[in-house]
RODO-2510 file (C-alpha; in nm, 4 decimals, decimal comma):
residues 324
     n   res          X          Y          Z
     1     x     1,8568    -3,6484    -4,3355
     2     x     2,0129    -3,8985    -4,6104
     3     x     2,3258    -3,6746    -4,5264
     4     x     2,3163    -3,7371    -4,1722
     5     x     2,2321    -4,1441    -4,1942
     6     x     2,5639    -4,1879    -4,4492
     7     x     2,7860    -3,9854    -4,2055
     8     x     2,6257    -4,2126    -3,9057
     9     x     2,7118    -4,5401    -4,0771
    10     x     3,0854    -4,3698    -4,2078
    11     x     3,1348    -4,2948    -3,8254
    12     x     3,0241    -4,6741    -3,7344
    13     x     3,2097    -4,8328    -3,9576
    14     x     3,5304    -4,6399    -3,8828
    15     x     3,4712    -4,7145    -3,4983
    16     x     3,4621    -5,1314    -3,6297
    17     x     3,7696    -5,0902    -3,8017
    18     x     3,9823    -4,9167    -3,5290
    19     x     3,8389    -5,2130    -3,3103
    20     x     3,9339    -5,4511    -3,6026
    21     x     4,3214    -5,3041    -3,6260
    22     x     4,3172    -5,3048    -3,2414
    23     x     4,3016    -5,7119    -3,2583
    24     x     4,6506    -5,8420    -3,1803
    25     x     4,7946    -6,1945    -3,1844
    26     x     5,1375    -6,2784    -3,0902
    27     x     5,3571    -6,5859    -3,0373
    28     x     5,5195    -6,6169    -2,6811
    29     x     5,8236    -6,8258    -2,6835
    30     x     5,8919    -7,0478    -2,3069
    31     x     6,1686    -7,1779    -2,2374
    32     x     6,0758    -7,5129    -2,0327
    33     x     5,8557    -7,7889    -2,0502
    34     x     5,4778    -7,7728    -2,0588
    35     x     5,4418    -7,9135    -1,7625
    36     x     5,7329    -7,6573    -1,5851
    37     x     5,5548    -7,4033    -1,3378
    38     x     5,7346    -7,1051    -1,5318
    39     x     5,5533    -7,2474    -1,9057
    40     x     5,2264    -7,3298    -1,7044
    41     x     5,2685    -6,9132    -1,5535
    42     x     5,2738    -6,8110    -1,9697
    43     x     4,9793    -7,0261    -2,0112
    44     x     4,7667    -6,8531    -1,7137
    45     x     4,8583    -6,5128    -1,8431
    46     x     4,7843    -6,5791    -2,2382
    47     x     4,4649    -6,7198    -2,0235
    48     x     4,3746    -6,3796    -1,8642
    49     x     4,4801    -6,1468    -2,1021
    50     x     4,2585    -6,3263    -2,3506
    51     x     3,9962    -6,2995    -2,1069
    52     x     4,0688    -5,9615    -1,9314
    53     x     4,0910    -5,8112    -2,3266
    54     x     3,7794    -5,9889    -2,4700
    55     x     3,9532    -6,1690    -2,6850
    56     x     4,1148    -5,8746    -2,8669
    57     x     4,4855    -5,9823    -2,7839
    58     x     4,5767    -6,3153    -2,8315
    59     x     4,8943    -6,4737    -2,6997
    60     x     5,0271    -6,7979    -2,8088
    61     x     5,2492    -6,9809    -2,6050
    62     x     5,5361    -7,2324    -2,7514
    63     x     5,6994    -7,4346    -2,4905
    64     x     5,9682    -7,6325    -2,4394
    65     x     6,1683    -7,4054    -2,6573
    66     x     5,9650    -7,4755    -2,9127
    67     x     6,0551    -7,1498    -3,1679
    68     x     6,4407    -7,2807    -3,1834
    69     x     6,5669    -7,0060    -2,9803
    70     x     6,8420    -7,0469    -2,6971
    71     x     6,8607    -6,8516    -2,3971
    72     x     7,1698    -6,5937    -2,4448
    73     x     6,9962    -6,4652    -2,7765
    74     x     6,6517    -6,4318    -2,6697
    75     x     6,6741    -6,0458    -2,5301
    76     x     6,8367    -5,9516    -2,8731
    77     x     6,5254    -6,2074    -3,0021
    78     x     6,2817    -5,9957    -2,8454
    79     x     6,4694    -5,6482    -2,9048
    80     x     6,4299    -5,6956    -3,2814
    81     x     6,0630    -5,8400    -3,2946
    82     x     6,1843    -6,1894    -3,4304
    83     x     5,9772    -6,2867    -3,0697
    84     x     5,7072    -6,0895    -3,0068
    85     x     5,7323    -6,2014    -2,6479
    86     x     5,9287    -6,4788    -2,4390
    87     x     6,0516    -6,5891    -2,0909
    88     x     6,3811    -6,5020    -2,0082
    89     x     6,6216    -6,6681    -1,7218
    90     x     6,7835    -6,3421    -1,6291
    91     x     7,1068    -6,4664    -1,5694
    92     x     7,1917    -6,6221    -1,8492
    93     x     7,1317    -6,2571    -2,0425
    94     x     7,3477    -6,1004    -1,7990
    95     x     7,6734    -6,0502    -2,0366
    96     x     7,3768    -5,8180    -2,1973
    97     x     7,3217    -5,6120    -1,8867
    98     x     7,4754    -5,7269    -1,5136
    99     x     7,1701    -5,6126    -1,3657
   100     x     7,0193    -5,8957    -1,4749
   101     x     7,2580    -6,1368    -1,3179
   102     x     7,1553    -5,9545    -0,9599
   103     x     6,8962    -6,2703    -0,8428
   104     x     7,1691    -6,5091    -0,9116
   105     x     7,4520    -6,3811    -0,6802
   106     x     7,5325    -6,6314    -0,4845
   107     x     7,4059    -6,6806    -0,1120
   108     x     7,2314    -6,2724    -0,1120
   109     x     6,8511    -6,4100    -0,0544
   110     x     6,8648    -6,7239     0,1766
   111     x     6,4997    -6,7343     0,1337
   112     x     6,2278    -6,6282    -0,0374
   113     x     6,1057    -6,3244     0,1830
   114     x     6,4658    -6,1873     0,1108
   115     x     6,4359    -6,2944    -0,2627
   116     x     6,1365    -6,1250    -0,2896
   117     x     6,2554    -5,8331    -0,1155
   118     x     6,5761    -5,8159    -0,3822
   119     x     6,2804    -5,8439    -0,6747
   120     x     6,1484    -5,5445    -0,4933
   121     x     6,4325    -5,3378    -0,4921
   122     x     6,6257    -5,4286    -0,8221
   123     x     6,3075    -5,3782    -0,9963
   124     x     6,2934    -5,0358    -1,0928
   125     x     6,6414    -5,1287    -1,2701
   126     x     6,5308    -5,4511    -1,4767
   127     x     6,2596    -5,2153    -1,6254
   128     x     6,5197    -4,9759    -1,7249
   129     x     6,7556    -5,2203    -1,8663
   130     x     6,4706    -5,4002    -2,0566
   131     x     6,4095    -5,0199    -2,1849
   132     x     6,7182    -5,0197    -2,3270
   133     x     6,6879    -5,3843    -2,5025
   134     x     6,3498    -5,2301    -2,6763
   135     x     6,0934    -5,4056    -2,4488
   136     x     5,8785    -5,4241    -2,1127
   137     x     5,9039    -5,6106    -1,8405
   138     x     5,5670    -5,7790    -1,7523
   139     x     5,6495    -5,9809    -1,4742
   140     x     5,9104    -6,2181    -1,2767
   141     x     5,9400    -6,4870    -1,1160
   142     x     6,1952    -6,7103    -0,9165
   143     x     6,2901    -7,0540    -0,9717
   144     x     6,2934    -7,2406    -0,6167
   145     x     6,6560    -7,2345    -0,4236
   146     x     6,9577    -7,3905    -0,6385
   147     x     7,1363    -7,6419    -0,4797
   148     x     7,3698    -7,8991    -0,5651
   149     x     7,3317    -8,2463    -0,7078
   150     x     7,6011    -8,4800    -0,6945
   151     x     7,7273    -8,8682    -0,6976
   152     x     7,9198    -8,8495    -0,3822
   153     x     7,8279    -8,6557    -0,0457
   154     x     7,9361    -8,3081    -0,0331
   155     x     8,0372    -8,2661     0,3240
   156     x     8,4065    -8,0905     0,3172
   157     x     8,6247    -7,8068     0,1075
   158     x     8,7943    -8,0498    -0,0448
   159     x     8,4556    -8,2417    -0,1876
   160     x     8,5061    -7,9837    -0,4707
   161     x     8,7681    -8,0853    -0,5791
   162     x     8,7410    -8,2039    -0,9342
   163     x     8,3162    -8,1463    -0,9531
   164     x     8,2099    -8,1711    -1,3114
   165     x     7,9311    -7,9449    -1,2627
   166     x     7,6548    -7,7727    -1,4800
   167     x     7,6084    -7,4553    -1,3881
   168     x     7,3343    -7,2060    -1,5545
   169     x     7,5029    -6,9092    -1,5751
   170     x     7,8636    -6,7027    -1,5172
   171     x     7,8117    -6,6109    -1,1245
   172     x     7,7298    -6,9930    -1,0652
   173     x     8,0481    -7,0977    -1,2650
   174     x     8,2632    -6,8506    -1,0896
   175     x     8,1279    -6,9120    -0,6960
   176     x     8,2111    -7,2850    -0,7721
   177     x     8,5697    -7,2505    -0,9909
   178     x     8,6721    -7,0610    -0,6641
   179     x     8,6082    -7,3752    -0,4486
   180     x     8,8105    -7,5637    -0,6468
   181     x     8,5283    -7,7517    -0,9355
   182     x     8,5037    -7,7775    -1,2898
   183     x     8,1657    -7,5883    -1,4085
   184     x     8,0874    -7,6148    -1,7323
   185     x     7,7765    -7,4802    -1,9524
   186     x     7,5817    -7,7507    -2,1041
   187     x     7,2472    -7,6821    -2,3082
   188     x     6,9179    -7,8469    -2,0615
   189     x     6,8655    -8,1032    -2,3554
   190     x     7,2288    -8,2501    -2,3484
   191     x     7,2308    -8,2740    -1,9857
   192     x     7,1037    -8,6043    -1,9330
   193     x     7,3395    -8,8259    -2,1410
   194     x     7,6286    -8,5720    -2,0114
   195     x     7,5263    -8,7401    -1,7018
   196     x     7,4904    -9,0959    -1,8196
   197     x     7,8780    -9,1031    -1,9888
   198     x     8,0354    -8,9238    -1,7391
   199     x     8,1247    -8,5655    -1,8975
   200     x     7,9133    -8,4153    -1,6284
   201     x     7,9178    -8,5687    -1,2425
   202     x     7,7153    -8,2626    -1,0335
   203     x     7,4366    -7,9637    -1,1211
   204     x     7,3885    -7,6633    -0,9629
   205     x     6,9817    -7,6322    -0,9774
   206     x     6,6775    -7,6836    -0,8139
   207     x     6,4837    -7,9223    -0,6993
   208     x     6,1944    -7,8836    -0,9567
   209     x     6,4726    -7,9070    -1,2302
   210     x     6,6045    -8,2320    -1,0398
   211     x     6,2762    -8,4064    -1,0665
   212     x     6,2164    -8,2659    -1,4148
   213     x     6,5413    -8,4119    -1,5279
   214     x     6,4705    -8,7613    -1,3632
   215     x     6,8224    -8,7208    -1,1702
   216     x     6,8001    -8,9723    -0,9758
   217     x     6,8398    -9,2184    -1,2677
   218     x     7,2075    -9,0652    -1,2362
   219     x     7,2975    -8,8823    -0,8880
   220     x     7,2263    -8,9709    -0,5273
   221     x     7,2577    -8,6912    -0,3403
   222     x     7,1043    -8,3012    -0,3261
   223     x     7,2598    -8,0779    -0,0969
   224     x     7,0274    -7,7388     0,0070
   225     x     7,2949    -7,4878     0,0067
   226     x     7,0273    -7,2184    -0,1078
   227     x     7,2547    -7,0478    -0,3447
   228     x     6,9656    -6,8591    -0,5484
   229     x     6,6459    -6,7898    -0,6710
   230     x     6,7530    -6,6910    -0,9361
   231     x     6,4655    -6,4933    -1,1726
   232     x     6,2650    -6,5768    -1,4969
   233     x     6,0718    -6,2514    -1,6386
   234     x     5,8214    -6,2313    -1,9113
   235     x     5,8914    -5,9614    -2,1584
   236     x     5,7464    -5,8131    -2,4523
   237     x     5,9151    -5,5990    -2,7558
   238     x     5,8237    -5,2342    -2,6988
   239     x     5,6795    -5,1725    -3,0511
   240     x     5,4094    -5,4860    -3,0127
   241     x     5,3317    -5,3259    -2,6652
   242     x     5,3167    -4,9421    -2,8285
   243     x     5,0479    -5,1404    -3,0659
   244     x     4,7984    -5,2075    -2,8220
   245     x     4,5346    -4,9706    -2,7333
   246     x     4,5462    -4,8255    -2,3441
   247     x     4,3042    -5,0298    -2,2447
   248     x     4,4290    -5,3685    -2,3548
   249     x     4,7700    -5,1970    -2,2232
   250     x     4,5621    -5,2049    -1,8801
   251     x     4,4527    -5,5413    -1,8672
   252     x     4,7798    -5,6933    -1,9815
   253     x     4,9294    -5,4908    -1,6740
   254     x     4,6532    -5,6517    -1,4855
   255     x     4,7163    -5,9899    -1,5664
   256     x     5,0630    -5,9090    -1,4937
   257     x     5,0436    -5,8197    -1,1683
   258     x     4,8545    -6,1606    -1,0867
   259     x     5,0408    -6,4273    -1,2449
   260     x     5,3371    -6,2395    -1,0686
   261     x     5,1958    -6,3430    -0,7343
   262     x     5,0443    -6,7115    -0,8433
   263     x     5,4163    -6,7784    -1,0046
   264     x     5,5590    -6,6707    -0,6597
   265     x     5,3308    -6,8661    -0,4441
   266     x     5,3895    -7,1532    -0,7332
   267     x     5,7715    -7,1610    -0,7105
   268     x     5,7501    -7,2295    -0,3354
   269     x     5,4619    -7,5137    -0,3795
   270     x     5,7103    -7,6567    -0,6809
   271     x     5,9887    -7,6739    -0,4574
   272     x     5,8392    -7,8702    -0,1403
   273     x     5,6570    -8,1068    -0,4432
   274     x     5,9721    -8,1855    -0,6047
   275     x     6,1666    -8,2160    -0,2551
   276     x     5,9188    -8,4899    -0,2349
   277     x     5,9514    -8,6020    -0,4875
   278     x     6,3035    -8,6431    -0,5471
   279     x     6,2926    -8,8272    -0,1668
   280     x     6,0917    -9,0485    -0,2954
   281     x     6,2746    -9,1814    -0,5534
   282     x     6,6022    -9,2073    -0,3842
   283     x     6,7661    -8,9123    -0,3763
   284     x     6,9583    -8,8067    -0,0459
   285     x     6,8096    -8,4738     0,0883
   286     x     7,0461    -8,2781     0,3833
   287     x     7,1540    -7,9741     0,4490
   288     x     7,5291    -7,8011     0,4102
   289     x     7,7507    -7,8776     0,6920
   290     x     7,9014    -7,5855     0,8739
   291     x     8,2255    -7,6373     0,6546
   292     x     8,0373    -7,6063     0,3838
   293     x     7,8584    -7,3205     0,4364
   294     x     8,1499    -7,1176     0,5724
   295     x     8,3274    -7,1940     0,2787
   296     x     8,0780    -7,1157     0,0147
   297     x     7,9419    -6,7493     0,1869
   298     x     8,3045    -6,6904     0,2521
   299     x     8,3540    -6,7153    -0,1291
   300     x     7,9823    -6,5471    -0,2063
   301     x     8,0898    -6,2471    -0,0024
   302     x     8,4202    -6,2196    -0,1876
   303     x     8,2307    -6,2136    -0,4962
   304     x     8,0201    -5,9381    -0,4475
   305     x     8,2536    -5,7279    -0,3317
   306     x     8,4448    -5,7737    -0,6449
   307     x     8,1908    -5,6883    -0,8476
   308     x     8,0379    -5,3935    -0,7077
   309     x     8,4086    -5,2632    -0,7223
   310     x     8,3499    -5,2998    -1,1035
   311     x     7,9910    -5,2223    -1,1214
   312     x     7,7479    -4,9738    -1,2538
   313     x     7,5386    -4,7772    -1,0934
   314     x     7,2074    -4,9666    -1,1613
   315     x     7,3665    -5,2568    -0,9937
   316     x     7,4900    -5,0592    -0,7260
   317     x     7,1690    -4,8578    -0,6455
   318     x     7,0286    -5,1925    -0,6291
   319     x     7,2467    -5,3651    -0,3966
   320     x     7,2444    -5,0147    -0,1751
   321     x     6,8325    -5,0664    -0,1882
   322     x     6,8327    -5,4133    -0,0963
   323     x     7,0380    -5,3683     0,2276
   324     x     6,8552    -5,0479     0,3323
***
């Protein structure tokens, strides 16, 4: 009897401590602002998996950059553990893998049904590439449309000419450099006095970035050309995720699944709010004019021909998908 009480209490208290080893808290590094819809996203998923795990996995989220790490060197962040977790713009990792420059082609969702529908498609080859990079995609989301924020009205080809503009990644820099501007890669936080003294005189973004960034303390105008929606994902390394137990596995994939809709439904509510915004404190609001627009999908279209001719075949296969 004595026998069978000590091998009860052995079997109890080796059932506590797989529960106790189980217990995982990790850091999750977002890029923007605490009050960005992306960083607020992070927040409602560290929210549910806390809640959908019983507290057993804890995330905690550092905004605004907090951890010191910069966007090109977060996937090789995340690959080697130094981040347990973070939001990634895709594009800017794309010299990594050119899959994940897909969302940010210019002018290949003019909306977000046809975003969403690109997600859709290209997903199966984001997971893959995040495979390789030692880590799982969670989730993704798209920023609302870039367009383009200048001093002067951008009506004609030959506006263009001479644009000092920010871009956020290479397919933005190259669309624009082929209708005859100056892009140039400046880090968010430099932006603003870029702007003040002149270095910079146009960004290619969107409206929630344009209100975030107070721009119209420095530009006047915002032109909707819709040139992307271009995709932040949430990603953890593989070996933090191979840690967890299949049931906290399950409700992290749960949790997933619903911030991925909320963030969705979020970007388009961000982007009529900070149209509004941005109206309301002066900035000039229109649409592309026909030359415009013939110009820039003129270019766009020459683009992606060029580099599928180059491409892989994850690219490719997702391109083929998206047009089916």
């Amino acid at each position: 009897m004595f026998k069978k009480i000590i091998t009860a209490m052995l079997l109890v208290l080796s059932f506590a401590l797989s529960a106790q080893a189980a217990d995982l808290t990790m850091d999750c590094n977002a890029i923007y602002g605490a009050t960005n819809f992306h960083s607020q996203g992070a927040q409602l998923f560290a929210d549910k998996v806390a809640e959908y795990t019983s507290g057993s996995v804890k995330i905690t989220v550092h905004p605004g950059g907090s951890l010191g790490f910069k966007g090109p060197e977060l996937l090789k962040a995340v690959k080697d553990g130094t981040l347990p977790m973070s939001d990634i713009l895709m594009g800017v990792v794309a010299g990594s893998d050119e899959v994940f420059g897909l969302s940010s082609m210019p002018l290949l969702a003019k909306d977000y049904a046809e975003a969403k529908k690109l997600y859709e498609a290209a997903k199966p080859y984001y997971e893959k590439a995040c495979r390789k990079w030692n880590q799982v995609l969670l989730y993704a989301a798209p920023w609302p449309p870039s367009g383009l924020f200048t001093q002067k009205p951008l009506k004609t080809a030959a506006d263009f000419k001479g644009l000092k503009t920010r871009t956020y990644d290479k397919n933005g820099a190259e669309l624009l450099k082929s209708v005859g501007a100056s892009p140039m890669s400046l880090p968010w936080g430099e932006l603003y006095s870029a702007l003040q003294t002149g270095l910079a005189d146009s960004v290619l973004t969107s409206a929630v970035s344009g209100k975030d960034g107070k721009f119209w303390e420095t530009l006047k105008y915002f032109t909707k050309i819709n040139y992307a929606f271009p995709l932040n994902m949430m990603v953890i390394n593989k070996d933090y995720w191979d840690a967890m137990t299949p049931p906290q596995k399950k409700a992290m994939l749960k949790a997933a699944a619903e911030v991925e809709v909320h963030q969705w439904e979020q970007s388009n509510k961000s982007n009529e709010e900070s149209l509004k915004a941005l109206g309301d404190n002066g900035i000039i609001i229109s649409a592309p004019t026909k030359e415009v627009s013939d110009l820039l999908a003129g270019k766009a279209k020459t683009m992606l021909d060029e580099t599928l001719k180059g491409a892989k075949k994850g690219f490719k296969a997702a391109i083929k998908a998206y047009e089916k």
